[in-house]
C-alpha positions as CSV (number, residue, x, y, z in Angstrom):
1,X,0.0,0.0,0.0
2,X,1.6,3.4,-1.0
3,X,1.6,6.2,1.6
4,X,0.4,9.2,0.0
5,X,-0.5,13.2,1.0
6,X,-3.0,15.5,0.3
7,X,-2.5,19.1,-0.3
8,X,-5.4,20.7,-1.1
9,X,-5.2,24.4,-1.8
10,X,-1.9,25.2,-2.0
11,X,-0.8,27.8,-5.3
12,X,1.3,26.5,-7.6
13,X,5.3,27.6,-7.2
14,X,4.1,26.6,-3.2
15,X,2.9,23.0,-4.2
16,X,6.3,22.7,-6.4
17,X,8.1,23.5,-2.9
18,X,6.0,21.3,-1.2
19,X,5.9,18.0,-3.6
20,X,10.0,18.2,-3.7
21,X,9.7,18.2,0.8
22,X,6.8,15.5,0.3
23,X,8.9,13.2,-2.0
24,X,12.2,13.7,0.2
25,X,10.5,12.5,3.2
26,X,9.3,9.5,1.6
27,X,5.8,10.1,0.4
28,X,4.7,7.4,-3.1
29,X,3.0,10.5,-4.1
30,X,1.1,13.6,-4.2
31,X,-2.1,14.6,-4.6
32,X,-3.7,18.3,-5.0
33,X,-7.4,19.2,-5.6
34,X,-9.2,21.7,-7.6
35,X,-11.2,24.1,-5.4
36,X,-8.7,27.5,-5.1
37,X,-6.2,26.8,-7.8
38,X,-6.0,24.7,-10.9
39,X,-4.5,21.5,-10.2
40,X,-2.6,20.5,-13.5
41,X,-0.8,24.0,-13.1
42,X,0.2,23.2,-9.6
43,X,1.4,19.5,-10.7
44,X,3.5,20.6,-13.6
45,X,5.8,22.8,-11.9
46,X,5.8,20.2,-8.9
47,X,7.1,17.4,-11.9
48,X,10.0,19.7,-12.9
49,X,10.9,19.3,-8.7
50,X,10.5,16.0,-8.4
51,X,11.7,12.4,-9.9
52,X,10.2,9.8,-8.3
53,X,6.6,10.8,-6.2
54,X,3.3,10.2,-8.2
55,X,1.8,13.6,-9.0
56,X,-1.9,12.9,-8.7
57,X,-5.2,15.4,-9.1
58,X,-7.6,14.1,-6.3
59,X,-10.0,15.2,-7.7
60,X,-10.0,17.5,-11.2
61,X,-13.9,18.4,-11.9
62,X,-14.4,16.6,-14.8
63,X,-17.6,18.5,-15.8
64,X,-16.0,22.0,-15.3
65,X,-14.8,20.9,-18.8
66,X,-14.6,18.7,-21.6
67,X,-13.0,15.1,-22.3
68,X,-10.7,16.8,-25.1
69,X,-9.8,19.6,-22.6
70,X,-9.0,17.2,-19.7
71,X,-7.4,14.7,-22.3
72,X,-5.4,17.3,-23.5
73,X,-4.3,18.8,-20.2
74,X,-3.7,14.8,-18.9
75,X,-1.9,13.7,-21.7
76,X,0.5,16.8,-21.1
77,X,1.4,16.4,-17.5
78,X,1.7,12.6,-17.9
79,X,4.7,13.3,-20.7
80,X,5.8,16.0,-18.9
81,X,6.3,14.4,-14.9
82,X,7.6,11.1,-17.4
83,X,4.6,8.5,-16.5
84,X,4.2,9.4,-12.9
85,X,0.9,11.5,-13.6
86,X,-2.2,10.1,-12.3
87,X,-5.8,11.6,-13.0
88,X,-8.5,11.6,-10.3
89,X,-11.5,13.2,-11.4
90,X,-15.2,13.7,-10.3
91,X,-18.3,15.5,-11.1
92,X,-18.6,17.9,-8.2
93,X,-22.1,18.9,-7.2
94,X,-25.1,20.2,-9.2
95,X,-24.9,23.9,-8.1
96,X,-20.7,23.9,-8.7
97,X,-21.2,22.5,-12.1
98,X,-24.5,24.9,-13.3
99,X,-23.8,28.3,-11.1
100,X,-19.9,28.7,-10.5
101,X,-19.0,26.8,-13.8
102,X,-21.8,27.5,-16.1
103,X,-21.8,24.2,-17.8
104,X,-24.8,21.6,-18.3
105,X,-26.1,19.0,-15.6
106,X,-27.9,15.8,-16.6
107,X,-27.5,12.0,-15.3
108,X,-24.3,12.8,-13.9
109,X,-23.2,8.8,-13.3
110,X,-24.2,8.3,-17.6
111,X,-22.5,11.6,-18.7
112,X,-19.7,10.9,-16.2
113,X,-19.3,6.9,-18.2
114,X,-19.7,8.3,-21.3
115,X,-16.5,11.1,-20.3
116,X,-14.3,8.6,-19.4
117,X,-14.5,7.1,-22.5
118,X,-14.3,9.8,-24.6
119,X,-11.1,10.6,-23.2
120,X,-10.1,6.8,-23.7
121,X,-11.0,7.6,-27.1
122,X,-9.1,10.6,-28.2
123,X,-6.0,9.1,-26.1
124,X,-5.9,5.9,-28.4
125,X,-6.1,8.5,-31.7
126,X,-2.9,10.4,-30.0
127,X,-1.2,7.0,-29.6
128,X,-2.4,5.1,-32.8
129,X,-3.1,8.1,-35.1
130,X,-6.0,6.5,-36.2
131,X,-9.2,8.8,-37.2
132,X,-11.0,10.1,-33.8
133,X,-15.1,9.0,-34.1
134,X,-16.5,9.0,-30.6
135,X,-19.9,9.6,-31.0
136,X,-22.3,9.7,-27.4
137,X,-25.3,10.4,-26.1
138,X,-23.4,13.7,-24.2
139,X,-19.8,14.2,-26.2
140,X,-19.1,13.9,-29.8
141,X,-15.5,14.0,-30.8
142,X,-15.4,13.4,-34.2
143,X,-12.1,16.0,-35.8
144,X,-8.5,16.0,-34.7
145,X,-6.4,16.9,-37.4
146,X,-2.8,16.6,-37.4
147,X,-2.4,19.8,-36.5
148,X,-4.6,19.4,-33.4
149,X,-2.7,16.1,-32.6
150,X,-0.1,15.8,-29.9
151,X,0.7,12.4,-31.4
152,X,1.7,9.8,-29.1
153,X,3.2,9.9,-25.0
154,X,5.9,7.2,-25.0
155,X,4.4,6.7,-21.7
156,X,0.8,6.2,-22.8
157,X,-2.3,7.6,-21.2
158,X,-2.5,8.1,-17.4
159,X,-4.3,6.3,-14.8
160,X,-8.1,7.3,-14.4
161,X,-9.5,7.6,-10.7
162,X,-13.0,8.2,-10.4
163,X,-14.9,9.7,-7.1
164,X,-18.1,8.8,-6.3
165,X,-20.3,7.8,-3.1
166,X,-23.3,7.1,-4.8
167,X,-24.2,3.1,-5.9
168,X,-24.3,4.0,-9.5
169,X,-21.3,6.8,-10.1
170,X,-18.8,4.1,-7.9
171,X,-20.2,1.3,-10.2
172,X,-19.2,3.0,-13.3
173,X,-15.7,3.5,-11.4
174,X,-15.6,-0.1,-11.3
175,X,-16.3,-0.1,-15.4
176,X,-14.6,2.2,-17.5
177,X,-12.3,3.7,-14.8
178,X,-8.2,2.2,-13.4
179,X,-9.3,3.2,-9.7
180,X,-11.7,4.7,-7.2
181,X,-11.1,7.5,-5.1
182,X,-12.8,6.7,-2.1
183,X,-15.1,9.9,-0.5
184,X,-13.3,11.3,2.5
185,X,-17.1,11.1,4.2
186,X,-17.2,7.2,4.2
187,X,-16.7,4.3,6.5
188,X,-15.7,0.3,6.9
189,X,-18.7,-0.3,6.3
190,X,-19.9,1.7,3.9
191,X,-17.1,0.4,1.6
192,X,-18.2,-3.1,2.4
193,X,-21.8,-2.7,1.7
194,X,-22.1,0.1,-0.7
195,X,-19.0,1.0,-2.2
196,X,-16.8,-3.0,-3.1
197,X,-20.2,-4.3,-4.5
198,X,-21.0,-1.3,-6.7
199,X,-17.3,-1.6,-7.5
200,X,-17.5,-5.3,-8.3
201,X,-20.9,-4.8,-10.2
202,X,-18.7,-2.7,-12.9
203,X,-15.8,-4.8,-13.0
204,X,-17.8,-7.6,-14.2
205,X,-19.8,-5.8,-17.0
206,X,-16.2,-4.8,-18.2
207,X,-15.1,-8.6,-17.9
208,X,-12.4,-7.8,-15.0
209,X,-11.9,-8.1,-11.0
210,X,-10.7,-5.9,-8.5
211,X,-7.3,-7.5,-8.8
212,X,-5.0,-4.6,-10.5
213,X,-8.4,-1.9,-9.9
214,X,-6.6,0.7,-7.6
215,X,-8.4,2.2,-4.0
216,X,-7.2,5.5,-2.6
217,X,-8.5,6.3,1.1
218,X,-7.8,9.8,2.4
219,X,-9.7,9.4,5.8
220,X,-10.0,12.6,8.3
221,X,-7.6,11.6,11.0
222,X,-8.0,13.1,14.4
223,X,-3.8,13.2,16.1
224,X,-1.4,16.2,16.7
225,X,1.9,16.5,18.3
226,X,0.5,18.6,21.4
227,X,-2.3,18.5,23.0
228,X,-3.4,21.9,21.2
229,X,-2.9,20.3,17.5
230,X,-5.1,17.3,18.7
231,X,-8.2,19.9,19.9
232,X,-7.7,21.6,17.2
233,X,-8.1,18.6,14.8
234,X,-11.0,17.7,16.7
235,X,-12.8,21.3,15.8
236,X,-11.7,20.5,12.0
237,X,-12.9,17.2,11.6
238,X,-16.1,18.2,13.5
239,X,-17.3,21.0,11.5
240,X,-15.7,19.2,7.9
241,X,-18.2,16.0,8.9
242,X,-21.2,18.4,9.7
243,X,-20.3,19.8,6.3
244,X,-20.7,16.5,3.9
245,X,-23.4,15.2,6.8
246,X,-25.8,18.2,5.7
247,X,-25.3,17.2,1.9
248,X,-28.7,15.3,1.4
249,X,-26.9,13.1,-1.2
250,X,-24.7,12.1,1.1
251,X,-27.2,11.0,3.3
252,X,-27.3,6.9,3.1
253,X,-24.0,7.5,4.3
254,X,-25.5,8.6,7.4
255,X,-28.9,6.2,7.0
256,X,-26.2,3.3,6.9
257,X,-24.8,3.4,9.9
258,X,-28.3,3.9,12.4
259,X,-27.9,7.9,12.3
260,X,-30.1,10.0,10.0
261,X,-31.1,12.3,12.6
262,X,-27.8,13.8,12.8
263,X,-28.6,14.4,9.0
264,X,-32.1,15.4,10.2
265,X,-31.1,18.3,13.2
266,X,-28.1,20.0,10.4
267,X,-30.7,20.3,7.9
268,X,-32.8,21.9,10.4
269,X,-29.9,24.2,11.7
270,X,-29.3,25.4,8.1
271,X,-32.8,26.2,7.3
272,X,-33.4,28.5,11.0
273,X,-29.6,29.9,9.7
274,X,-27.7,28.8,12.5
275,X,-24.9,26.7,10.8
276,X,-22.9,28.1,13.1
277,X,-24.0,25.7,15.6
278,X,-23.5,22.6,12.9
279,X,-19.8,20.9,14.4
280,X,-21.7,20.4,18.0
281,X,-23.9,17.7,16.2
282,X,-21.0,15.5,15.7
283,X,-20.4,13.8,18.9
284,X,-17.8,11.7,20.1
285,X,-19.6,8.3,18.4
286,X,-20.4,10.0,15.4
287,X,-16.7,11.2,15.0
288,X,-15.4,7.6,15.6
289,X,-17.0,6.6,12.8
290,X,-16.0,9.1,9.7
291,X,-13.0,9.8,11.6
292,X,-9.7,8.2,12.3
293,X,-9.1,9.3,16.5
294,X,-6.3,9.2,18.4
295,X,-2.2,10.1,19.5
296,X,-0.2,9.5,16.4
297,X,0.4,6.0,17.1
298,X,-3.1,4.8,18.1
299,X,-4.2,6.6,14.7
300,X,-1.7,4.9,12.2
301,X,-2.8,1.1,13.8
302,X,-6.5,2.4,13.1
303,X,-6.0,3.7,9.8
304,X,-4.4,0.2,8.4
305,X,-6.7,-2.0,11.1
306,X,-9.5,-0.1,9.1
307,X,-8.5,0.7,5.1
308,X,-5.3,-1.3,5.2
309,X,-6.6,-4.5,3.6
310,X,-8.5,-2.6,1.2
311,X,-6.8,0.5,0.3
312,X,-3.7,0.7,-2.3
313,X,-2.6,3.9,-1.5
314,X,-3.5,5.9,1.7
315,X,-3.6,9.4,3.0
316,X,-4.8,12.0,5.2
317,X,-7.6,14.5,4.8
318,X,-6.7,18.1,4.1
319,X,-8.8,21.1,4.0
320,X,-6.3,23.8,3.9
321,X,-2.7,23.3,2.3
322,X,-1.6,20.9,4.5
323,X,1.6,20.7,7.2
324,X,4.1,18.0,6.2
325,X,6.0,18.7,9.5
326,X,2.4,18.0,11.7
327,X,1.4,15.1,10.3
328,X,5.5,13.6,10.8
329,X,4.7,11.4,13.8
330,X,1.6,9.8,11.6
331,X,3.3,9.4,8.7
332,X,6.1,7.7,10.7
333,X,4.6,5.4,12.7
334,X,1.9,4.5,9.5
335,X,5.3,3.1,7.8
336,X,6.6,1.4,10.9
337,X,3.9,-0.5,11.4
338,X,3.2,-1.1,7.5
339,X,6.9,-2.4,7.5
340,X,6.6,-4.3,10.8
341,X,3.3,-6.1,9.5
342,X,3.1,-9.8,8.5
343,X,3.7,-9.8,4.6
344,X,5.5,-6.6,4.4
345,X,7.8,-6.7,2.0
C-alpha cells in the first residue's frame, strides 16, 4: 500500500516546494485538488521538482470541462512528470457544475461513463493516429487533425480515478475507470456494503476483477503533536463531517450506519440559519465513525486495522494546504507499522 499526502489548496510555485519536501520525506505520491487553484498548473511545476513521487489530481472536476480539454491537459502532464501523472476526477455537485461553472447537468453517473471514455478515445487517436469518431449520447468528438494532434506519449495515457459515493457513479468507477477515489465522508462499512459491490458490479460488465483496480482512502484523521494540535483537529474534523453530513446526497451514508437524525437536526440548523452551531452535532460516536481518532500511534494502527486491507494507496484529509511537519509522527509510525506487519515486503 503506497503512503500518500493531500495538499489541497496550495498555489502553484508553493505545491512545487512542497511536492519536492513531500517526495524527500518519503511520500509514493502527491495529490492536490481543484477548489482554489488549478491543479494540473500546480502538478506541472511540482514534476519539474521532483523524480520519483506520483503527482496525482484528487479530484479535477471533470464536468467543469470537456473530455478533449481534460485529455489534453492529462496527456500533457503525464509526458511531462515522465509517467508518474495520475488523473483523479469527479463530477462535483449540481450547483458547482451549473452556477460557478456555467456548464450543463444531466445524469451525472451516464454523462460521467460516457466522459471517461471519450477521453479513452481521443488518447488511443494520439497513440495510434488513427481517425478520432466518438460519438455519445453527451460528447461527440469526431475532428483531430494533425495539426490538433499531440501524437503519441511514450508513456501512454494516465491512470483514471474516479470519485463517487453514490451506488451508481462508484459502479461505473468499477467499469470504464483504473481506480476509485474513495469519499473522504465514508466508512468500513460503507465500503463493504455500498461501495466494493458497486465496484465489483462494474468490473464484471467490463469482464475484469478488483485484482489490479486501484483504491485511494484519504480518511480525516483526528492526532497532533501537542495536545493543542489534537483539539484543534478535533474542531476540524467536527465542523468538515457536519459539512458533507448536511449534503442530502450524502445521506445513506449517514442512513447506513443507524444515524439520519444527525442528518435530520443539520438540515434543520441550516434552514433556521444557524450553521454556526453545525460541528456540535457530531459527537464523540459519530466522529469515531467518519474519523480516524487518536495520538499518532493509536491513529496509524487504526487507519491500516481499518483501510489497510482494502486500500492501495493511503492518505490524510486536508482542507487547507496541508503541514508536512504536523502530520510527521503519523506518517512515521503508519510506515513502521506497515513495514513491521506480516507480509510486508
Amino acid at each position: 500500500m503506497l503512503i500518500d499526502f493531500h495538499t489541497v489548496s496550495h498555489p502553484p510555485n508553493r505545491l512545487r516546494t512542497v511536492a519536492r519536501e513531500l517526495e524527500s520525506v518519503g511520500y509514493d505520491s502527491v495529490w492536490t485538488t481543484e477548489t482554489r487553484f488549478d491543479p494540473f498548473i500546480g502538478l506541472t511545476l511540482a514534476a519539474d521538482a521532483t523524480e520519483r513521487a506520483r503527482l496525482c489530481t484528487g479530484l479535477a472536476v471533470a464536468f467543469a470541462r470537456n473530455p478533449m480539454t481534460m485529455a489534453m491537459s492529462a496527456h500533457d502532464l503525464h509526458t511531462v512528470s515522465e509517467g508518474r501523472f495520475v488523473l483523479g476526477i469527479g463530477s462535483q455537485i449540481k450547483p458547482h457544475i451549473t452556477r460557478r461553472f456555467s456548464m450543463p447537468w444531466s445524469a451525472p453517473a451516464a454523462r460521467m461513463r460516457e466522459f471517461i471514455l471519450a477521453m479513452r478515445a481521443i488518447w488511443h487517436s494520439f497513440q495510434t493516429g488513427e481517425r478520432l469518431r466518438f460519438r455519445g449520447e453527451f460528447y461527440r468528438h469526431t475532428l483531430l487533425g494533425s495539426f490538433f494532434d499531440p501524437g503519441p506519449s511514450p508513456h501512454g495515457p494516465p491512470p483514471v480515478l474516479l470519485a463517487g459515493v453514490g451506488e451508481l457513479m462508484t459502479e461505473v468507477a468499477g467499469e470504464v475507470a483504473d481506480g476509485f477515489l474513495v469519499h473522504s465522508f465514508s466508512s468500513r462499512l460503507h465500503l463493504e456494503k455500498v461501495a466494493l459491490p458497486a465496484l465489483r458490479r462494474g468490473r464484471e460488465k467490463a469482464g475484469r476483477s478488483l485484482t489490479d483496480f486501484q483504491i485511494h482512502v484519504a480518511p480525516f484523521v483526528v492526532s497532533g503533536r501537542t495536545e493543542q494540535e489534537y483539539l484543534e483537529s478535533v474542531e476540524h474534523a467536527r465542523a468538515q463531517l457536519a459539512y458533507y453530513a448536511s449534503v442530502p446526497g450524502y445521506a445513506h451514508v449517514l442512513e447506513l450506519h443507524g444515524l439520519g437524525e444527525v442528518g435530520t437536526e443539520l438540515y434543520r440548523l441550516a434552514a433556521e440559519g444557524r450553521a454556526d452551531e453545525a460541528a456540535s452535532v457530531i459527537d464523540d460516536d459519530v466522529l469515531d465513525v467518519f474519523a480516524i481518532v487518536g495520538e499518532p500511534k493509536q491513529a496509524a494502527a487504526k487507519m491500516l486495522e481499518r483501510f489497510g486491507d482494502i486500500a492501495t494507496s493511503m492518505a490524510f484529509y486536508q482542507l487547507d494546504g496541508g503541514d508536512p511537519d504536523r502530520w510527521a509522527p503519523v506518517y512515521e509510525e503508519l510506515r513502521a507499522q506497515q513495514v513491521a506487519a506480516p507480509g510486508a515486503a
